[in-house]
Structure formats: C-alpha cells, structure tokens
C-alpha positions in Angstrom: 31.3 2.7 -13.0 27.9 3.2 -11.2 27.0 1.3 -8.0 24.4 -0.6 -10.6 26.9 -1.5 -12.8 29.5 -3.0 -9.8 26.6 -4.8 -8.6 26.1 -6.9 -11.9 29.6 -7.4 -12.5 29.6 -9.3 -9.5 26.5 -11.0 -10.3 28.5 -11.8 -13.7 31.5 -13.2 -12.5 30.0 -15.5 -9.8 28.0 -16.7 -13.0 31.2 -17.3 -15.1 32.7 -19.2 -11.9 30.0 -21.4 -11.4 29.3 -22.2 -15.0 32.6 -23.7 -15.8 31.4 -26.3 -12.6 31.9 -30.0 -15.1 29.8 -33.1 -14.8 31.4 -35.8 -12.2 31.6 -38.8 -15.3 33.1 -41.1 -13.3 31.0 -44.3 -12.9 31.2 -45.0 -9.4 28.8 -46.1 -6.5 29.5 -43.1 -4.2 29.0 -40.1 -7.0 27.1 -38.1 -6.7 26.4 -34.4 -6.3 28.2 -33.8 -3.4 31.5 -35.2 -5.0 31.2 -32.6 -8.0 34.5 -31.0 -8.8 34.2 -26.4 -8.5 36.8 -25.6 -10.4 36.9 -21.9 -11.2 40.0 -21.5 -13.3 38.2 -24.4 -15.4 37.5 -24.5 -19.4 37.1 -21.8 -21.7 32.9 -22.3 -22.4 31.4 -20.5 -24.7 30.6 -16.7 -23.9 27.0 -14.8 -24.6 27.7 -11.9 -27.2 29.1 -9.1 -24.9 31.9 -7.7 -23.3 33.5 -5.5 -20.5 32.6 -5.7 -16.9 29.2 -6.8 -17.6 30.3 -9.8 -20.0 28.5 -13.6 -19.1 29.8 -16.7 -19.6 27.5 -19.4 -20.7 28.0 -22.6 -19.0 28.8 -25.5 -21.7 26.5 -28.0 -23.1 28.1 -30.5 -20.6 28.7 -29.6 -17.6 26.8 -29.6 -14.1 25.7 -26.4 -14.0 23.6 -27.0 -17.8 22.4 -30.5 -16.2 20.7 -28.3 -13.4 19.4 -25.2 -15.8 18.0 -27.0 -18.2 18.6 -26.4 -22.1 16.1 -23.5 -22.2 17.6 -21.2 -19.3 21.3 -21.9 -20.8 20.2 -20.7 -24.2 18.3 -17.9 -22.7 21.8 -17.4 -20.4 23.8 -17.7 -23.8 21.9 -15.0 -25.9 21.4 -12.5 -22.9 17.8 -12.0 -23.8 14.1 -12.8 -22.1 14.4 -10.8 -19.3 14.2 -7.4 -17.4 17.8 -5.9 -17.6 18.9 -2.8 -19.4 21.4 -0.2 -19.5 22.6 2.6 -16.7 20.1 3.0 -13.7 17.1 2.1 -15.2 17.7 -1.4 -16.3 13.9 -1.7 -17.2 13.6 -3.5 -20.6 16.7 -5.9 -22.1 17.6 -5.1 -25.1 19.8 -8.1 -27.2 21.5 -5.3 -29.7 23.6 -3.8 -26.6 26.3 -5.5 -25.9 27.1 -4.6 -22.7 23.8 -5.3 -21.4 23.0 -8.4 -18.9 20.0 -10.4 -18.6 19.6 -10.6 -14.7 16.4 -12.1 -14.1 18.1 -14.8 -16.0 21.1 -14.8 -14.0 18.9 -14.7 -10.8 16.5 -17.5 -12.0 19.7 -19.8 -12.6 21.2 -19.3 -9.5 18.1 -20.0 -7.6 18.2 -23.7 -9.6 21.6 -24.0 -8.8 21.3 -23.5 -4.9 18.3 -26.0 -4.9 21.5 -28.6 -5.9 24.3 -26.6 -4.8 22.7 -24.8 -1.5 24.2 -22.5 0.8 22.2 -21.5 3.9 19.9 -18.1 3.5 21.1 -17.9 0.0 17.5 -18.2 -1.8 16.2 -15.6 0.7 18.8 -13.1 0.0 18.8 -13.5 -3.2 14.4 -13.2 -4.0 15.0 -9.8 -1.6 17.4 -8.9 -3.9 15.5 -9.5 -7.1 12.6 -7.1 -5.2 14.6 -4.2 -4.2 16.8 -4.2 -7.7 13.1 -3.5 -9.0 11.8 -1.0 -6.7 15.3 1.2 -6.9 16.3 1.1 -10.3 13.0 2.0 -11.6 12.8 5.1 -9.2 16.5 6.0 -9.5 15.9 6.2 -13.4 12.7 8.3 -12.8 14.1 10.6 -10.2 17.4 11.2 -12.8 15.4 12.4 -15.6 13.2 13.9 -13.6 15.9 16.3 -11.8 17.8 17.1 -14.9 14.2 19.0 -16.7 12.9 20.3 -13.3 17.0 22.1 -13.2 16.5 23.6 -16.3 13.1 24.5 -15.6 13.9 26.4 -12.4 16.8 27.9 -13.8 18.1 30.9 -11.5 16.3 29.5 -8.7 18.4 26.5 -8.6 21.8 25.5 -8.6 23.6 24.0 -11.2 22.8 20.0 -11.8 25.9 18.0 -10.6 26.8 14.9 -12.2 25.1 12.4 -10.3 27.2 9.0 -11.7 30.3 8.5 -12.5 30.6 6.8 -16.1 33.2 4.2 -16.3 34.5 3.6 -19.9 36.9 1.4 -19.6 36.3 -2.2 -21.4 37.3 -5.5 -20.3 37.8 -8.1 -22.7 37.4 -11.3 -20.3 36.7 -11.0 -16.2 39.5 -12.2 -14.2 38.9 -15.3 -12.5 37.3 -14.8 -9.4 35.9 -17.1 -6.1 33.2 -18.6 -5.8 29.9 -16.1 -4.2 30.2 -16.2 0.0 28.4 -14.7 2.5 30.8 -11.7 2.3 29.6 -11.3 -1.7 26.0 -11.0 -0.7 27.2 -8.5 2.3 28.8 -6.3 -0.2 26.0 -6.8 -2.7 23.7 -5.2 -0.5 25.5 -2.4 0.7 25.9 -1.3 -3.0 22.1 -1.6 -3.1 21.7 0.3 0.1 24.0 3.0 -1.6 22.1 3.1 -4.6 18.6 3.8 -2.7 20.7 6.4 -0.7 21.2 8.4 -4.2 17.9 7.8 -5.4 16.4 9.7 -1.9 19.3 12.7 -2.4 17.8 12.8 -6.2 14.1 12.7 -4.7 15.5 15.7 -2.3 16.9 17.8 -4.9 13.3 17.3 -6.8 11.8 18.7 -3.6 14.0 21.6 -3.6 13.2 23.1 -6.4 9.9 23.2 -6.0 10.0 23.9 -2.9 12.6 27.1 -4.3 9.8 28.2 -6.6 7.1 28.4 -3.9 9.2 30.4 -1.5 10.9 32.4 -4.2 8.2 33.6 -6.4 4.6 32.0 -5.1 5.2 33.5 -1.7 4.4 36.6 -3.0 1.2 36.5 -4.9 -0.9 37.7 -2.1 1.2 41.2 -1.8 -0.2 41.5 -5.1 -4.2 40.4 -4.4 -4.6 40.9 -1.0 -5.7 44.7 -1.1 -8.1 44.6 -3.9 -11.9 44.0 -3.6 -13.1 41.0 -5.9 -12.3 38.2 -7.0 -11.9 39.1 -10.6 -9.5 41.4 -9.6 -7.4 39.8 -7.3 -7.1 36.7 -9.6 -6.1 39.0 -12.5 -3.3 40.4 -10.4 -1.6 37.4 -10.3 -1.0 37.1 -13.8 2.6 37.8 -13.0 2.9 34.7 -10.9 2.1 32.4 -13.2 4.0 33.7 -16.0 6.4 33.0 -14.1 5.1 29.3 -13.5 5.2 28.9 -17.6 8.8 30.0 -17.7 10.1 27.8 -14.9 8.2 24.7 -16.9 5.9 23.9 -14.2 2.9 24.2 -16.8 5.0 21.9 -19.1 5.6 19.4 -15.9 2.0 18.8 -16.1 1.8 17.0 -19.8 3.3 13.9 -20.1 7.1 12.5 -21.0 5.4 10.9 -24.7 3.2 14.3 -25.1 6.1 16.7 -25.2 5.6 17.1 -21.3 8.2 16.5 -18.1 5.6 14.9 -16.3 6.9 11.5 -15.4 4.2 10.5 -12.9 1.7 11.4 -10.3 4.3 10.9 -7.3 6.4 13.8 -9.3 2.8 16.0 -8.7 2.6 15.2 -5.1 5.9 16.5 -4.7 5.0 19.3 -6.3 1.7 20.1 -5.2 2.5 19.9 -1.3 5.6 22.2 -1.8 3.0 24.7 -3.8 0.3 24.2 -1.5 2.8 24.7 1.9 3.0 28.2 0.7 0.2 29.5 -1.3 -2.6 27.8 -2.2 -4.8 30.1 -3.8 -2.6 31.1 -6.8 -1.4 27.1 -6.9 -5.1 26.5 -7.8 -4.6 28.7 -10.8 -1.6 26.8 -11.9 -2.8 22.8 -11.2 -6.3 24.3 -12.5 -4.9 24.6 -16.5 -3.1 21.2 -15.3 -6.8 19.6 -14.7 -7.8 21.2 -17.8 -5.6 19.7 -20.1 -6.2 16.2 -18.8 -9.5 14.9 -21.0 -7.7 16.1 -23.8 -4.6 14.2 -22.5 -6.2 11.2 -21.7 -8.8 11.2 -24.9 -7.5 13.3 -27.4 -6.5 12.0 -30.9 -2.7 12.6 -32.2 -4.1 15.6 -34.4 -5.9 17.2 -31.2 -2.7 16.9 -29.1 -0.4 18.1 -31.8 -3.4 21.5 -32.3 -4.9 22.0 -29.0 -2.0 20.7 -26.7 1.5 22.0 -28.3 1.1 25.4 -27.2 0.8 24.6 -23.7 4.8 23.2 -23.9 5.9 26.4 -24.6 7.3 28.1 -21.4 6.3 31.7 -22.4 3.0 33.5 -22.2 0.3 32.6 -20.2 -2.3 30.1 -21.7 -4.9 29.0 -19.4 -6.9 25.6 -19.8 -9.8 24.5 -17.8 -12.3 21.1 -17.1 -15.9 22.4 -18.0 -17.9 20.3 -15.9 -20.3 21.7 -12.7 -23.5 23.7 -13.2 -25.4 26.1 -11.1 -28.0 23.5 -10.4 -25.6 21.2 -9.2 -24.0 18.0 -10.8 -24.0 15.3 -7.5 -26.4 13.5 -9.8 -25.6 14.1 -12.9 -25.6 10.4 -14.4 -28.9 9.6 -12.5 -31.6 7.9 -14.7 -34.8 9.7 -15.0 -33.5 13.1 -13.8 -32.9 16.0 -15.5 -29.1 15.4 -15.5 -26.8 17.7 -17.4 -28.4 21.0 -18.7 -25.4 21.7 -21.2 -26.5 20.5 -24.1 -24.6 20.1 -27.9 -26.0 19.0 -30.9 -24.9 18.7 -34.2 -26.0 21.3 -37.1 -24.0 20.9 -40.4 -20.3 20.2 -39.7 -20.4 21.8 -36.7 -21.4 21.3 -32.8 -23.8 23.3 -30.9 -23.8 24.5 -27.6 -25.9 25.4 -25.1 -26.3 26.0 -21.3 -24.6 27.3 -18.1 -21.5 26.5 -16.3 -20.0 27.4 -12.9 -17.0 26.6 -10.2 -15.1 25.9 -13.7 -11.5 27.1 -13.0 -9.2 29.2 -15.0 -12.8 29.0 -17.5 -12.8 32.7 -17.8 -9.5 33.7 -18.8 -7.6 36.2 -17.8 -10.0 39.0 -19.4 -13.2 37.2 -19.2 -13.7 36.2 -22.5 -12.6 32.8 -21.8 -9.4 30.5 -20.9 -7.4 29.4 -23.6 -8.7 26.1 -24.2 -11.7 24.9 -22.0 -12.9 20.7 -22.1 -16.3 21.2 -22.0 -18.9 18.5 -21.0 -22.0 18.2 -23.0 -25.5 16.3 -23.1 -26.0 15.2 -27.0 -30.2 16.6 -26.6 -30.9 17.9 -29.9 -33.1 21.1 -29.9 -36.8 21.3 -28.4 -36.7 17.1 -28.1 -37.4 15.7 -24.3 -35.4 13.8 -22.4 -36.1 9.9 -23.0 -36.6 8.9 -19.1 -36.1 5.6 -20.0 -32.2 6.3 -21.9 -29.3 5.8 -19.8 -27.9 9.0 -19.5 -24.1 8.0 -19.8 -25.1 7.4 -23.6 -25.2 11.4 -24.6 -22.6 12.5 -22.4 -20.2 14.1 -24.6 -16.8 16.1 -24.3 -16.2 19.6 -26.6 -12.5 21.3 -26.6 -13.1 25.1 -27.0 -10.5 27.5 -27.9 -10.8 31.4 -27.4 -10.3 31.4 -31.3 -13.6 29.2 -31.4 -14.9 32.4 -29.1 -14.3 34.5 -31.6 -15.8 33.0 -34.5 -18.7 33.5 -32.4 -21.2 36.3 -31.7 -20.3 38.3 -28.7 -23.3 36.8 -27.1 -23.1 33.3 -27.5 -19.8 33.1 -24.8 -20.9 35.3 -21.6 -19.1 35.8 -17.9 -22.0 36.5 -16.0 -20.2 36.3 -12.8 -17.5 35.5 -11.0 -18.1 34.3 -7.1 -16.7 35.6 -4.0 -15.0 32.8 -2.2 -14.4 32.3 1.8 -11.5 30.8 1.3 -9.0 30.7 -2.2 -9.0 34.6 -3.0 -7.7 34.7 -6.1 -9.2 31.5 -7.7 -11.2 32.0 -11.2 -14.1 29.7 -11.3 -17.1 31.8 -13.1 -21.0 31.5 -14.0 -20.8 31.2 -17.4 -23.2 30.9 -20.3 -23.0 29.1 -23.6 -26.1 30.4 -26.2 -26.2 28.9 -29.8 -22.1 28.6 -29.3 -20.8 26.7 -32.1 -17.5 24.8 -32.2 -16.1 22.6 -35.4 -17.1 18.4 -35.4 -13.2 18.2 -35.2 -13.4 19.9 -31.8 -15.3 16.7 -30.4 -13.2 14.9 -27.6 -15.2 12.3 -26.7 -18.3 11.6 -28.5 -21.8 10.4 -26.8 -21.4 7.4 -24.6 -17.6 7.9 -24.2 -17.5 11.0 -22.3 -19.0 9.7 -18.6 -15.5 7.5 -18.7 -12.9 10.2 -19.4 -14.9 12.9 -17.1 -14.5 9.8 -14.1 -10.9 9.0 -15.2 -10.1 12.8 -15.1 -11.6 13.3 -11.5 -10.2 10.4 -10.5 -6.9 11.2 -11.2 -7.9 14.8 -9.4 -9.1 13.0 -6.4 -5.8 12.2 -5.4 -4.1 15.4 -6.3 -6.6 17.0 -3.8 -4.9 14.4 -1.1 -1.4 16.4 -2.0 -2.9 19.6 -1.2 -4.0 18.7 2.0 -0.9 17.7 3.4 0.6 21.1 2.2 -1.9 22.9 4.2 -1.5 20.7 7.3 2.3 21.0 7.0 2.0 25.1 7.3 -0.2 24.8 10.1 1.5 22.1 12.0 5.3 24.1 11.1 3.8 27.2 12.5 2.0 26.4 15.5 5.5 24.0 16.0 7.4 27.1 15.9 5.2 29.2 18.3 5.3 26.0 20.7 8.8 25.8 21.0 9.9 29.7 21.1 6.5 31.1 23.4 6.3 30.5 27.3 3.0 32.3 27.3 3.9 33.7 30.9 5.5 30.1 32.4 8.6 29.1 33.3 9.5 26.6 30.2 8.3 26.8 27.0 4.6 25.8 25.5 6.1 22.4 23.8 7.0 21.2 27.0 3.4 21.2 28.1 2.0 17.5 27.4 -1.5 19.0 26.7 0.4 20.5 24.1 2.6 18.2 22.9 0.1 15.5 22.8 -2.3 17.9 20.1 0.8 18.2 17.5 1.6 14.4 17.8 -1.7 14.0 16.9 -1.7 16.6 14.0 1.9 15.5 12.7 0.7 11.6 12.4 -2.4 12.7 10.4 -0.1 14.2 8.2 2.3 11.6 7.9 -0.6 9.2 7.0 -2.4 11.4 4.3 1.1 11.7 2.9 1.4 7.9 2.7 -2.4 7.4 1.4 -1.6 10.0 -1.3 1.3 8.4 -2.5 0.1 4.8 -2.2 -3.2 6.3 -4.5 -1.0 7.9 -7.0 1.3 4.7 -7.2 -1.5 2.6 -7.9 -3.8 4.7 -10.7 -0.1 4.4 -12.7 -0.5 0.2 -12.3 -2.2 0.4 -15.4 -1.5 -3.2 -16.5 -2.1 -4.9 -13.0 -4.8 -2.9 -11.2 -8.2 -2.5 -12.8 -9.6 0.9 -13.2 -12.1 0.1 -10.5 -9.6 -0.7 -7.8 -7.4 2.3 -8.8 -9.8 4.6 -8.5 -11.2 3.3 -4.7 -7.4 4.4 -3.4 -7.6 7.6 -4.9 -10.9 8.3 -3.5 -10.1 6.9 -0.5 -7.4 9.8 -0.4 -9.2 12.6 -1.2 -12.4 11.7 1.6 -9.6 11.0 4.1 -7.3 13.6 3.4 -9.9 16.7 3.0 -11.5 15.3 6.3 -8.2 15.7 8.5 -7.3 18.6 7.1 -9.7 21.1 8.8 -9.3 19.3 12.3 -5.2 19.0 12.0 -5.2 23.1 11.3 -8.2 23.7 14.5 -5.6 21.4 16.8 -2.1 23.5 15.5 -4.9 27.1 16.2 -6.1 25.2 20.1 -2.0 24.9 21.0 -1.1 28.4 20.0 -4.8 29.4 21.7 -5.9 33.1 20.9 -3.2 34.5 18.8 -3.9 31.6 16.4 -7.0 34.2 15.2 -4.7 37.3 14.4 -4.6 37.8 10.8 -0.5 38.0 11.3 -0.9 34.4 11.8 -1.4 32.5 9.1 -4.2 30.1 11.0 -7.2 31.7 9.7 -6.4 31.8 6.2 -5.2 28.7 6.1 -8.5 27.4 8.0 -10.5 29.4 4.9 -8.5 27.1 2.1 -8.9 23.5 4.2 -12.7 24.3 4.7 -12.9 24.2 0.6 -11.1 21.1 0.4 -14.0 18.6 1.5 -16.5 20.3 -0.7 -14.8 20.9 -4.6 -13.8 18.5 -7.0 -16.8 16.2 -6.1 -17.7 17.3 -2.8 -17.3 14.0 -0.3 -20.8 13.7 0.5 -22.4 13.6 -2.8 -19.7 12.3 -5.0 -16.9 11.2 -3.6 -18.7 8.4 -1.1 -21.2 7.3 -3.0 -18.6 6.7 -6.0 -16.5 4.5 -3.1 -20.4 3.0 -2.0 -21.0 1.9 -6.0 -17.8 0.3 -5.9 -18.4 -1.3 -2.9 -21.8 -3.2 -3.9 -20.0 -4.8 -7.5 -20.2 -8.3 -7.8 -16.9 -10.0 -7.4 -15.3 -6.6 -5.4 -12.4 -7.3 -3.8 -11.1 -5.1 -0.9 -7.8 -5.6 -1.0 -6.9 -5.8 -4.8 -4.9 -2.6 -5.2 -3.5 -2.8 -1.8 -1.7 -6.0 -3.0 -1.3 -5.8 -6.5 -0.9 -9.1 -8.2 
C-alpha cells in the first residue's frame, strides 16, 4: 500500500466512525450538542459504492453528523464524486467509475463542519495545511514518477536500472474494522506519512537530476575535444554532429515536445533541470540541442493537428539528427520590430496561387543552416504579409501582417538553388560551435498549408514562444554560475597560494563566494517560480506570466557575468589560464544578456509596457488567486 493510500484510509475510517454519531432525540431541557452519544461500533449506514482500504461510509439520513453536513455534502459523501481525488500518487481528478477511489475534498470539507460542532483544539488548522500540502505533493510526486520512468529509458546505459518506487498493495477489504475516533496522535501520524511522501517525491526529483546530469558528464563533456582545434564556426559546429546524435537517441530531443504531442516533456521545471545540468558542463553544444527545442515551439504552440502529425512526428524519433529552428532576427536588427511607422520586418511573404512567397534576410537564427548549409530540418519562419512592389501603409498596425511560415528542407528543394542561400556563418566570442547564419530567402516558395500563423496572429505566438525562452535563458545561467562557483570552490579550499591555511579560510575570500553562491541560489528560485507560473494557464493571465519569466531572464543574465568575475577575483591570476575553465566560461555568460531579446531593447521595455497597462497589478502571479 503506498504512503498516499495509508493516508486516506485513515482519513476513511475516522469518516466511517464519526458518521455512525446518531441524533440525541430525547426531549429534554439540558440536550443539547454536548450530550450527543459517539458511538463507533454504532449502526450499519449505508456505504458509498466502493471497497477495500479506501471504502467510505456515508453517514445516514438521521443522524448528527447528516444534521451538521447538510443533505448536499452527504449525497456528495454517498456517491464519492465532486471533488479532487484519484487513484495512486497523483489523485488529481475523481473519477466515480473506480471503485476504490475517495473523494477527499469531500471528506475534508465535512470534517471541517463537523469540528465547527464537534471541535477539537488546532484541528481546523491542521487539517487546511493538510488539504495544501496533499495538493502540492501529489501533484509533483505523480509528475516526477512519470517523468523518471521515460528519462530511464531515454538514458539507457548511462543510467541504472529504474527501481520500483511504490509498493502496490492488492489486498481488498470488504468493510474497515472499527476504529477510534481521530486524536492528536492520528493527525501526528498523518503528517509524518505526508512528510514521507515529499521525502520520495525529492529522491524521484534527484534521480531526474542524475540523469541528466549522467548525459552531460558522460557524452556532452566531450564535444569540445572534437571542435576546439578547428578554425570556424561552421566547422566546429559540424563536428559535433556526433554529440547530438547522441542527444536524439537518449530522447532528450523527444523530452522537448509535449506529454499530448507524442513528447516526455511534462513541464518547464523538467527543462530547468535539464538545462542547468547541460549548461554546468557545456554550453555551447547545449545551445545546439535546446536550439531545435525553441524551434519546434511555434509549431507546438500554433500548429494544427495535421501540421503536428507532418511537420512534428519525425522529431519523436530518437534516431538521426533533425535540426529545427525559430526564424526570427534580421541583420538590421529586430528591437523594434512591431513599431508603427517604421520599417519593421524586412521578410516579407505573399501569396501567389496556392502557394506562399518569400523574401528577405535572416540572421542569429540557430540550428537555421543545417548541418550542411542548405538548411535545418524544419525552420518557423516569421514573415511580414507586404505583397510585391506595394509600400508600407504607415498608418497600419504592424502586428496585422505578421505572419509565421514552417519550412522544410524538402520545401528547399522544390526550390531553385538560389532562392535558399547561407551567405555566412558568424564567428562568435563566446558559444564556439553554435549555428546561427546570415541567410537569404529570394522568390522562396513554400505551400498555403505550410502557414502557421496567418497575418495578425503571428506577433502572439512569436511573444508566447520568447516568452517561454525567456525563462529557459534563466536556467542556463545558473549552470554557468554553478561551474564557476564549483571551480573557484575547489581551488579555494585545496590552494594556500604561499600561506599557512588554505585560501577559503581567508574572509576576503569567503565573503566573494557567499556572495556568488546566494546569487545563484536566487536565480535558481526566480527560474523556477517563472516556469511554475507560465504553466498557471487557467489562473494567471498571459500578461502576468510573462512579467516573471522576463523578470528571470534580465535578472538572471545580469548576475551571471558578475558571479563568474567574483569566482575568477578569489582564484586571482590563474583564473585567466586557458586550463581553467574561467575564461571560457566568462565568453558564454557575456552572450547571455544580449540574445534571445537582448535586455536592453527587448526584454525591459517588454517588462516597461506591462508596467504602464491600466488595471496592472504587481503582485498577481506572485500570489496566484
């Protein structure tokens, strides 16, 4: 039997005790509801459909307890249904056709009427922090389960074999022994079973960790042995083809697309976990990899059944090494690209016939090129709707023509060789193997079925998408911070630099990595608190959502530079040797601040717009109604 199950068997049987509770009928001056006979060998009521150790007694029609309830709660108490049990760990939705399923909101709704007639001191209290932490753990026990079990089978090799986290008990009870009345003691035992529960749940979360955290060190690790001696970018991203074949076949491309796509992805805290284990180790080829995740997500969050089921299926294979990537900046820039009255977007699509047109240039477009520059696999590419040798109306909104294309490298060739060029691929500070070309789009044409978001839809699903991004970028960060602040820990505590005791014990010293370790304990906790909140679809407007996860990636990509120059100022010279892994990591952080809407003329002025709405409130995802 799990700890879950124990937990609402007790929950049952305190219910079946107190339900048998009768009236006090006789007419006398004194009753009242202090002289009410607990009997709990009493009666045989009527029982809800259901059995074994989860089986409910209703109370009867005429006792106490249905006097207090009410004739709505017993019913609902007597069918089992209208609230938020289930079955196993998740107990998410009730569902009336299992019979060994227990309506506990039910359960915990009656017992609160019952102590406002029958109380017992710090009861209520115990019992509403019950009702919260059932919530919180159940739902993340049930996602870290499932979530284990694919990433196990994912990492294969890597990983050792998935244990069998619960225990199942089979065995059936016909009726629950009669049992005392809930004490103190009940509630005690209650909550250790709870506080054993969210102890799984964090060993789960752990094991999740580990293998990612197996794939970086086992197979990411070595990407730059086979980039780091050859001369341009091109090259050294090609050479790491290997890597992410590798990434395919251990299903962290699949990890990426959703649970009701075909996916493993179960949500955005299972990307943080991910991303910082990736990003602790290499983050230049771990671009490559969450770059075809960014690229399938327009198509994932706009596309049609048909367009997931052509365009999206073959990225669930684990084999082979399909590429997908978000077609979005230009060489002129794109800080203003909505701005009305400017020139905007220079991409332009029109329609000719049944198909699309495209035209213009694109660049810092990851994975775009493919892996032999004639294009990714499947590129989301955004598009003004201008039709051919017609001015811009100044006066048009310019989130009206802002459309989205999908483009496959079979759609490249149907084309002439011209009309899809790599004209070049950058040389980057930082990020040495990262694929983000100048490319160029002339007369390109693409079927109307490869439209992902026609005119005046597309502005939304490019902000949803970079939204989503923004706090992604916030996981990435703390990988990079956790390398520098585990390495310049390290040299701390093992170097004496010439002195009697070691560097660590210096308080110049210590005090720089205190400071360094909090910043990256608090971009963790941003991070997570923006990914938790753009998944509160149904209780957090997009607005509000979106502020957290910007909030995360200015914060984050702002304290990541100045935690890795404070781990480089404790470890002082030898911080700059290229056999320290300071420098390199000081190329990557320096990137951070500046792509996927650099902060300064995206990412704060998409925080300043929300700021000035009419009715904006501050606090509204930090407390969630």
């Amino acid at each position: 039997m799990t700890l879950l199950d124990a937990h609402l068997e007790q929950i049952s049987l305190c219910s079946a005790s107190i339900a048998e509770l009768p009236y006090h009928t006789e007419p006398a001056p004194s009753a009242n509801r202090r002289n009410t006979i607990f009997n709990p060998n009493g009666g045989a009521g009527t029982s809800i459909s259901g059995g074994g150790a989860n089986a409910v007694r209703a109370p009867r029609r005429n006792t106490a307890v249905a006097a207090v309830l009410g004739n709505e709660l017993v019913e609902r108490i007597r069918r089992g249904g209208g609230g938020g049990a289930g079955s196993g760990l998740g107990y998410r939705m009730y569902n009336p056709n299992n019979k060994n399923e227990v309506d506990v909101e039910s359960l915990l709704e009656g017992a609160e009427k019952l102590l406002g007639v029958y109380p017992i001191p710090g009861v209520a209290d115990k019992i509403a922090a019950l009702r919260q932490r059932y919530a919180q753990v159940a739902a993340s026990v049930d996602y870290y389960e499932e979530r284990l079990a694919e990433q196990q089978v994912q990492l294969g090799k890597l990983n050792r074999s998935r244990e069998d986290y619960m225990d199942e008990d089979d065995e059936v009870q016909d009726e629950p022994e009669p049992v005392a009345p809930l004490t103190e003691e009940d509630l005690r035992r209650e909550e250790e079973e709870t506080r054993q529960l969210e102890k799984k749940k964090k060993e789960l979360e752990a094991r999740l960790r580990a293998n990612a955290q197996a794939f970086a060190q086992n197979v990411l690790s070595t990407a730059p042995s086979l980039y780091s001696n050859l001369t341009t970018q091109t090259e050294r991203f090609q050479a790491t083809l290997p890597i992410y074949q590798s990434a395919v076949s251990a299903g962290i491309i699949k990890g990426q697309i959703p649970v009701p796509l075909g996916g493993t992805s179960t949500g955005l805290i299972d990307a943080a976990l991910v991303i910082e284990e990736l990003h602790a180790v290499e983050p230049s080829t771990a671009i490559t990899i969450l770059g075809t995740g960014l690229g399938l997500t327009p198509l994932i969050l706009a596309g049609s059944k048909e367009q997931h089921e052509k365009f999206l299926t073959p990225f669930l294979e684990q084999s082979g090494e399909r590429l997908a990537s978000f077609v979005h900046s230009e060489p002129q820039g794109t800080a203003n690209w909505l701005e009305k009255g400017a020139p905007g977007l220079q991409t332009t699509a029109y329609m000719e016939g049944d198909e699309w047109v495209i035209n213009g240039e694109k660049l810092w477009t990851t994975n775009s090129g493919g892996w032999d520059q004639r294009g990714a696999d499947l590129q989301c590419i955004v598009c003004r709707h201008s039709q051919p040798n017609v001015p811009q109306d100044a006066a048009c909104d310019p989130v009206s023509n802002i459309l989205i294309l999908l483009v496959t490298r079979a759609d490249i060739a149907n084309n002439t060789p011209d009309a899809y060029r790599v004209l070049s691929d950058p040389e980057l500070g930082g990020h040495k193997s990262v694929n983000g070309p100048h490319s160029r789009f002339t007369q390109f044409k693409v079927p109307a079925a490869n439209l992902l978001a026609e005119p005046g839809t597309g502005a939304q699903v490019v902000e949803q998408t970079f939204g989503m991004s923004a706090a992604i970028v916030g996981a990435m960060c703390i990988g990079v911070m956790r390398h520098a602040f585990e390495a310049a820990l390290a040299f701390c505590k093992n170097e004496f630099r010439g002195g009697k005791v070691a560097v660590l014990q210096h308080q110049s010293v210590s005090d720089r990595l205190i400071d360094a370790k909090m910043k990256i304990e608090a971009a963790r906790a941003l991070t997570w608190k923006a990914m938790s909140v753009l998944e509160s679809k149904e209780s957090v407007p997009w607005e509000q959502r979106l502020e957290i996860a910007l909030e995360a990636k200015i914060w984050c990509t702002e304290q990541v530079t100045k935690v890795v120059l404070e781990c480089m100022s404790v470890v002082g010279m030898k911080s700059y040797a290229t056999d320290m892994p300071f420098s390199k990591l000081l190329e990557d952080a320096a990137c951070l601040p500046l792509f996927d809407g650099g902060n300064v003329g995206v990412r704060r002025r998409q925080l300043d717009k929300i700021f000035q709405q009419d009715g904006y409130q501050p606090w509204g995802a930090t407390y969630p109604a």
